[in-house]
C-alpha positions in Angstrom: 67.1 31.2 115.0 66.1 35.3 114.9 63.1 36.2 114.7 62.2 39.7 113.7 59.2 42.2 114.1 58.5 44.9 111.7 56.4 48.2 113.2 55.7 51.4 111.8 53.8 50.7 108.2 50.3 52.4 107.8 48.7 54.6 105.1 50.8 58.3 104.1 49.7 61.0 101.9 52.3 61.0 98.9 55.4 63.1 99.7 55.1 62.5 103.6 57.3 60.3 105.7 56.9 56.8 107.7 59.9 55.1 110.0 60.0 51.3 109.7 61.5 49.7 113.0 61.9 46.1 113.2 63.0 44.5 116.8 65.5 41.3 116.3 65.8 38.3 118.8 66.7 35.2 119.4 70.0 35.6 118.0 73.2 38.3 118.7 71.9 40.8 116.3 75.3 42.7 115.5 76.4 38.8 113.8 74.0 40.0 110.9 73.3 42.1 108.0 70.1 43.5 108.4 68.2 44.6 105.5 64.9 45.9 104.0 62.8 43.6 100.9 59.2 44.9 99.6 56.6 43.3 97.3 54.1 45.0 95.9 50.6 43.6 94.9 51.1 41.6 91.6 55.2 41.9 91.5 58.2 40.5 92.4 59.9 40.9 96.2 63.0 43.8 95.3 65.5 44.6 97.7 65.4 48.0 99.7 67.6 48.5 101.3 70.5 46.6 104.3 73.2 47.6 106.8 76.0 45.5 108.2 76.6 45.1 112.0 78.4 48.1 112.3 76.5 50.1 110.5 80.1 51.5 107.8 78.6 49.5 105.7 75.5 50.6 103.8 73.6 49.2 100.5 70.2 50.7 99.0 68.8 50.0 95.8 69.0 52.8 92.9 64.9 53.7 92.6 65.1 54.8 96.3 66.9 58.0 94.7 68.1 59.1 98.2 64.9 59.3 99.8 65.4 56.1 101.9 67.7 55.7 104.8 68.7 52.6 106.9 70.2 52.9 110.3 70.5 49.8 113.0 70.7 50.5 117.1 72.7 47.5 118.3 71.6 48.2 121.9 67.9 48.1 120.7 68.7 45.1 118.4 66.6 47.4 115.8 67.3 48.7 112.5 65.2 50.9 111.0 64.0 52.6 107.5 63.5 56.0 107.4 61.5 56.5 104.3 61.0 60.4 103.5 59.4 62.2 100.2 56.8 59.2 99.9 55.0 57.9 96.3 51.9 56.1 95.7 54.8 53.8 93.8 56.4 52.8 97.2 53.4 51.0 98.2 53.9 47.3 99.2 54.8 45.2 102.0 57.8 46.0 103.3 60.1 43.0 104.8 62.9 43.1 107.5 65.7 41.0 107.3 68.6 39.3 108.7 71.6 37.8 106.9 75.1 36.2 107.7 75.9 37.1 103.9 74.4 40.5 103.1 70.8 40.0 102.4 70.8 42.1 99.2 69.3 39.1 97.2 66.3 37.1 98.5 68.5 34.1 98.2 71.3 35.7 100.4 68.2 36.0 103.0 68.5 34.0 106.0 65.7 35.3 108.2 63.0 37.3 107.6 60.1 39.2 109.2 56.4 38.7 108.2 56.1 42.2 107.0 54.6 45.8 107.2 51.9 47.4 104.6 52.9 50.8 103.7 50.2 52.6 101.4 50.8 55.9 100.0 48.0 57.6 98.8 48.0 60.1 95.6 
């Protein structure tokens, strides 16, 4: 089993920047793809963002328009999103994850964290 810890979430000002950690155990964390899900209030869980175990590998979903990145520290058993240039849209909870397959797809998702708010205000 893995279980994972999401930190970082809180309230931004629109166009600022937050860093998501979330701390892995349990399991070796480099056997996964870790990855990134959010749900906003009233809509479906979407996919973010994931990384595979050596990090060459690197997946993010097109309405993050480059303002997203994912990066993992093996030694840490961490990844993290860096989430830069902030909109009220990006609001939600904000889910860490951990896959054999890559979690890109909530039913590719093996393990997952019990989430982070993130509120960006106008």
């Amino acid at each position: 089993q893995v279980q994972l810890v999401e930190s970082g979430g809180g309230l931004v000002q629109a166009g600022g920047s937050l860093r998501l950690s979330c701390a892995a155990s349990g399991r070796t964390f480099r056997a996964y793809t870790m990855g990134w899900f959010r749900q906003a209030p009233g809509k479906e869980r979407e996919f973010v963002a994931a990384i595979d175990w050596s990090g060459d590998s690197v997946f993010y979903v097109n309405f993050v328009n480059g303002r997203f990145t994912i990066s993992r520290d093996n030694a840490k058993n961490t990844v993290y999103l860096q989430m830069n240039s902030l909109k009220p849209e990006d609001t939600a909870v904000y889910y860490c994850t951990a896959g054999i397959r890559p979690p890109t797809k909530m039913t590719l998702v093996d393990y997952w964290g019990q989430g982070t708010q993130v509120t960006v205000s106008s």
